[in-house]
N, C-alpha and C positions, 0 to 999 in steps of 0.2 A: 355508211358502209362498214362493215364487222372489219373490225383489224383481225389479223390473221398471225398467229405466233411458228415460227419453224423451231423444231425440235430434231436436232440431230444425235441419235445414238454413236456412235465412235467406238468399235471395237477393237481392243490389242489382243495380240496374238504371245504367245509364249509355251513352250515346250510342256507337255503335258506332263505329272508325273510319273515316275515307273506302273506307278500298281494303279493309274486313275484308267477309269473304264472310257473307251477308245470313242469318241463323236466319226462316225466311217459317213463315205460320202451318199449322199441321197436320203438321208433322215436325219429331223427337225429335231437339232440339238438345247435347242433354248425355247421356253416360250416367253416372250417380255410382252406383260401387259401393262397398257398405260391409259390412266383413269383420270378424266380432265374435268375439275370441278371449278375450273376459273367460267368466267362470265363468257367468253368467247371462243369459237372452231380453231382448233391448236391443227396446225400438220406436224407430225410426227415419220422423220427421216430416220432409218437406222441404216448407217454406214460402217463400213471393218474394213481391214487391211486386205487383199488378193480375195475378191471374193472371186467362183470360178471362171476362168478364162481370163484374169487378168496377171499382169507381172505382180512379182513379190516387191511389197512396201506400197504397191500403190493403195490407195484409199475409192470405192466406188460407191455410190447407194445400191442397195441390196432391196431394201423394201420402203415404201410409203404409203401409211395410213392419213386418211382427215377424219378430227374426230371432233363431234359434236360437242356444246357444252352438258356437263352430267353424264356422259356416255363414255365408255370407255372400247378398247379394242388390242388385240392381242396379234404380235407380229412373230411367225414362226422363223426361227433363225435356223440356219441348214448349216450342215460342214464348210468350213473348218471352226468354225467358229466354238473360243476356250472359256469363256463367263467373264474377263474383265471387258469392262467398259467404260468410258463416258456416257452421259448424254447432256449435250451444249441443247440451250434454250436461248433465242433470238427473239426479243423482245421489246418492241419498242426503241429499238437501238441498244439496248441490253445485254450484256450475255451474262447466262446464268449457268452454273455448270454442275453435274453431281456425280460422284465417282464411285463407283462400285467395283469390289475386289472379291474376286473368287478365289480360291486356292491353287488354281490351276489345273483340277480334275477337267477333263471335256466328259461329263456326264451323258445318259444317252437323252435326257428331255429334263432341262434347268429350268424353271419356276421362278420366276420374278414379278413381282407387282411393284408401278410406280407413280403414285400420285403427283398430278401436276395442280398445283402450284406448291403443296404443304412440302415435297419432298427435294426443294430446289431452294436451297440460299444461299448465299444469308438475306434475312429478308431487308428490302428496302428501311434504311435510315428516316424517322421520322420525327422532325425538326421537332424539337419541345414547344410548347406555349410558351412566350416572352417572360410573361409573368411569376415564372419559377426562378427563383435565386438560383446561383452556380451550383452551391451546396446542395440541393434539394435534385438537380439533375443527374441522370447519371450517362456517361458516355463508353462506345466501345475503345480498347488501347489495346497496341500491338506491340509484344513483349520484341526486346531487338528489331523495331522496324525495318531498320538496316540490313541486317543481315539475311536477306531475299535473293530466289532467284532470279528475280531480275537484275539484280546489282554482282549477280558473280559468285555468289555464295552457293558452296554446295554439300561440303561434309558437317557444316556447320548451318545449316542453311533453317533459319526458322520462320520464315515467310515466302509466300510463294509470291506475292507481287512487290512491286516497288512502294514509296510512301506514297506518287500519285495516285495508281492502283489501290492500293490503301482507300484511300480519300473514296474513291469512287464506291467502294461497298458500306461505305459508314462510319468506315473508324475516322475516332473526332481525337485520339490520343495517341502519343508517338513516346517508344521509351528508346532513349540513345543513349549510349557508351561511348564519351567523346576522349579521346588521348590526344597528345600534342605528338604528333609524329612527322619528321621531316618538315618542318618549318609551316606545317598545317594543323589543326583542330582535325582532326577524321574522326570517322566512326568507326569501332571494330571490337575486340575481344583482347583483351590480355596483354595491354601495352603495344598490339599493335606486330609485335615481331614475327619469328618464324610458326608461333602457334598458329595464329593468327592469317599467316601467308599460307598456310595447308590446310586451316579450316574454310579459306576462301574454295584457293585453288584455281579457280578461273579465273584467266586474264582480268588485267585490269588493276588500277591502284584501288584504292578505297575512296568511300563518297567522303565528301568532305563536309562537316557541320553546315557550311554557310551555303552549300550547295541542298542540301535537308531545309532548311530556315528559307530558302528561298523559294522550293517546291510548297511548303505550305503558305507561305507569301501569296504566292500568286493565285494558289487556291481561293485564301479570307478572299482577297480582291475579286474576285469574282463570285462570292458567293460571303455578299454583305449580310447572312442572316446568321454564318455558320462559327462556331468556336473552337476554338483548337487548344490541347494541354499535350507540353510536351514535357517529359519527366527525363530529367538527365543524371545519368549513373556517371560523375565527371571523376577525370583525373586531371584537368586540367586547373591551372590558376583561372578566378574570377575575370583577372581584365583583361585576357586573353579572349577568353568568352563571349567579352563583349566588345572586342573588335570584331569580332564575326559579324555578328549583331547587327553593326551600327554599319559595317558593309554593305547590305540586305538594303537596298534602300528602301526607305519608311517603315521596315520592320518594328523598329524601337517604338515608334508612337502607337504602335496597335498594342503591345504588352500590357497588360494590367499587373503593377506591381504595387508594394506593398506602399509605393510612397500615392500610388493614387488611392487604393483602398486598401485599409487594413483593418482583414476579418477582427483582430484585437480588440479594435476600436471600436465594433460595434457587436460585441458580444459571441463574440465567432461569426456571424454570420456575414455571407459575401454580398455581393450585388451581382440584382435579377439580370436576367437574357437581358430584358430589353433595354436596361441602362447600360450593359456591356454593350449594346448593338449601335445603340445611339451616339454614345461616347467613344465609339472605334477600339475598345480595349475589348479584342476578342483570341488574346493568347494569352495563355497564364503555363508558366513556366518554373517548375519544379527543381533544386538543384542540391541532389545528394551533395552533403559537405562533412567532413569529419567533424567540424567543431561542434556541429550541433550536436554530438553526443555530450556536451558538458551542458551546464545549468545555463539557459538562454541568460540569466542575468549577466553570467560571466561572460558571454559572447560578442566576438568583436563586433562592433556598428560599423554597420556598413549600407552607409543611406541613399546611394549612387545603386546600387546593384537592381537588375532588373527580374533575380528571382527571388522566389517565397523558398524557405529552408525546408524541406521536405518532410522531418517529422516535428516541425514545427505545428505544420498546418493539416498534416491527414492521420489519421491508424490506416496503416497497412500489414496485408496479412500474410502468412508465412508466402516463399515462393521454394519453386523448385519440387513442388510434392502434387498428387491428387489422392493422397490419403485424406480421408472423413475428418479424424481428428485435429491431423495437425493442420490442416490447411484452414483452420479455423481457428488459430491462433498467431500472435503477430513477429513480425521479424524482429529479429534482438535491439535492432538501433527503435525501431518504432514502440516497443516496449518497454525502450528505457528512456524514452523521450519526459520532460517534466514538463512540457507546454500546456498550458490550459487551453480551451476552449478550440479544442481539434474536433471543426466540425466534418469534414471529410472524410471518404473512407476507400482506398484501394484496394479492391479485390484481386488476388494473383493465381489465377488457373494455368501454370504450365508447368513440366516436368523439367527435372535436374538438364536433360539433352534438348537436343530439336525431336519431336516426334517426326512419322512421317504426317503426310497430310491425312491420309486413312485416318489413324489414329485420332487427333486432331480432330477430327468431324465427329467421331464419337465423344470423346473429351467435351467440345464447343457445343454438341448438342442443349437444344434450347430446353429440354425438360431434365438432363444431368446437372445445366447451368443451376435454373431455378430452386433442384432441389439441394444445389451443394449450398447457396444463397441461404435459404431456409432454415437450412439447418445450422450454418456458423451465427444465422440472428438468433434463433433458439439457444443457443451456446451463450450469446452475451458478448461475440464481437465486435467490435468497434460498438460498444454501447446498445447493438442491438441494430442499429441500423442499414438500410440497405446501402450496396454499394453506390459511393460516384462514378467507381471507375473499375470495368473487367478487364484484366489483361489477358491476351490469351499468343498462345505459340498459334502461325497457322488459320490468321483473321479472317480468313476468306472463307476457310471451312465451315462446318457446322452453323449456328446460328446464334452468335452475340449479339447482333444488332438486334434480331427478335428480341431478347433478354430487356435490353437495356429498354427499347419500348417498351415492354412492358413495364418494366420500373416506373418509367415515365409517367404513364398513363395513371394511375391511382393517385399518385400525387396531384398531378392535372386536376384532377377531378377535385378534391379536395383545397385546391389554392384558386379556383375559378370563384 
């Protein structure tokens, strides 16, 4: 029996311009056509807020199409209806969502075309072959995981889902901000204080590190094939760190640190998926530290610690910019790093602020991604090589998981 996908349009309403030309009632303000090249009969729902005869805010269907595979079909929208919208995709247990923003003109006949499945992501996460070292992988990372609307954040808000949500579209990398605040490890912005308390602004304290460690915890466990890198921007002391840690219970033995493997010791290079799978060491754990700005010989040992020192072991490249050039050159600590054999490579695609999500989808676009990619290896970044790891504001947007499969895939081919 053919599975059947629903596709729900979702239109919002908001005040039209002064000078935008008037959508009056009885004439077809929009046309949205939607062209379904997946293997299977998609139904296509398009719903908006008061369509007529209903109360204001309520949500009604307006129209539905069934549309064959390779056919497409076009649903005339009427008054009141202004060009933004949704349209949620239910799939499989799925939902896939993609956002479209008008100016707020109600035009008298809007023009849309929307390919189902290319114009809906990010696309599905696709597990590497074993056989690929860590270094040779590369995964999607969500810049400030934390700081999401689902955890309360809103003037500051640079994720729209939580870290499980995360998890669920593919990101396999978490970047945290951890301070010591109120006798906790949290997560947050700028010590935590009153900046901090108004860039939230919605109720609620802040998440707390061991509460982050333990959403991905129970993630690995359940999904004994997957690996997770979390990179921490810390203010805090190390063995504070790792009471959180050792909290988490059985957190600590999934860690891959440097006293089980150390990339040094074997030339830079880490170990493959499948000895990380077999061996339950499927977190590796990144920890911004001041001293690594001096010569590692001078550096305190410290043989207990369950992180790798950050620009010990990767180049990473400027953040805060989507300029061509500079984004294609590395941040001052990663520049002035003396470590040899830095086989890794952070990629960082997000602006000095939160964008909004619009934004964001443009930004995370999977053929923007690929050619800003291109272009910093053409340059000579990180040695030339493709990234491990993209970070982006807004993971849910655009298409990073695309990206990084594709990363993936050549490699594959090449290490089979």
């Amino acid at each position: 029996m053919k599975q059947k996908i629903i596709i729900a349009l979702v239109f919002l309403f908001h005040l039209p311009q002064l000078n935008a030309k008037i959508c009056v009632p009885g004439i077809v303000c929009a046309k949205i056509t939607v062209q379904n090249t997946a293997q299977e009969q998609i139904t296509v729902i398009a719903t908006r807020i008061g369509c007529a005869g209903t109360s204001e805010g309520e949500t009604v269907t307006c129209r539905t199409k069934k549309i064959a595979p390779g056919k497409s079909e076009t649903l005339d929208i009427k008054y009141p209806y202004t060009g933004n919208y949704n349209i949620i995709v239910h799939k499989r247990g799925k939902k896939y969502e993609l956002e479209k923003t008008r100016d707020g003109s109600r035009a008298a006949e809007d023009k849309e075309t929307i390919i189902f499945p290319q114009d809906f992501g990010p696309q599905d996460w696709i597990l590497p072959i074993p056989n690929l070292r860590y270094d040779q992988t590369a995964f999607a990372v969500a810049h400030n995981a934390f700081s999401s609307r689902d955890e309360g954040w809103k003037l500051y808000q640079q994720q729209n889902r939580n870290i499980p949500g995360q998890l669920l579209v593919g990101i396999r990398g978490f970047m945290l901000d951890t301070y010591y605040y109120e006798k906790k490890v949290v997560l947050c912005h700028q010590s935590c204080g009153i900046v901090s308390a108004l860039q939230k602004m919605k109720g609620g304290g802040y998440q707390t590190l061991q509460n982050a460690l333990a959403q991905i915890k129970d993630f690995l466990d359940k999904n004994p094939k997957e690996i997770i890198t979390v990179f921490l921007e810390n203010k805090v002391k190390n063995d504070i760190l790792k009471k959180d840690i050792h909290n988490v219970s059985g957190l600590a033995n999934m860690i891959l640190s440097k006293q089980v493997w150390d990339p040094n010791k074997h030339n830079g290079e880490w170990p493959t998926l499948a000895w990380m799978q077999k061996n339950n060491k499927r977190l590796v754990m990144f920890n911004e530290d001041k001293s690594q700005q001096v010569d590692p010989k001078n550096r305190p040992v410290r043989n207990d610690d369950p992180f790798f020192a950050t620009w010990d072991y990767l180049f990473e490249s400027q953040y805060g910019t989507f300029d061509k050039e500079k984004s294609c050159t590395q941040r001052k600590e990663s520049a002035a790093s003396q470590a040899k054999n830095r086989s890794l490579y952070l990629f960082n695609w997000f602006g000095t602020v939160a964008k909004s999500a619009a934004d964001s989808r443009k930004a995370n676009s999977s053929q923007r991604l690929m050619n800003q990619i291109n272009y910093c290896k053409s340059k000579g970044l990180a040695n030339g090589k493709s990234p491990n790891f993209i970070a982006v504001d807004f993971a849910d947007k655009g298409n990073v998981t695309k990206v990084v499969n594709i990363l993936n895939t050549p490699i594959a081919k090449n290490t089979i």
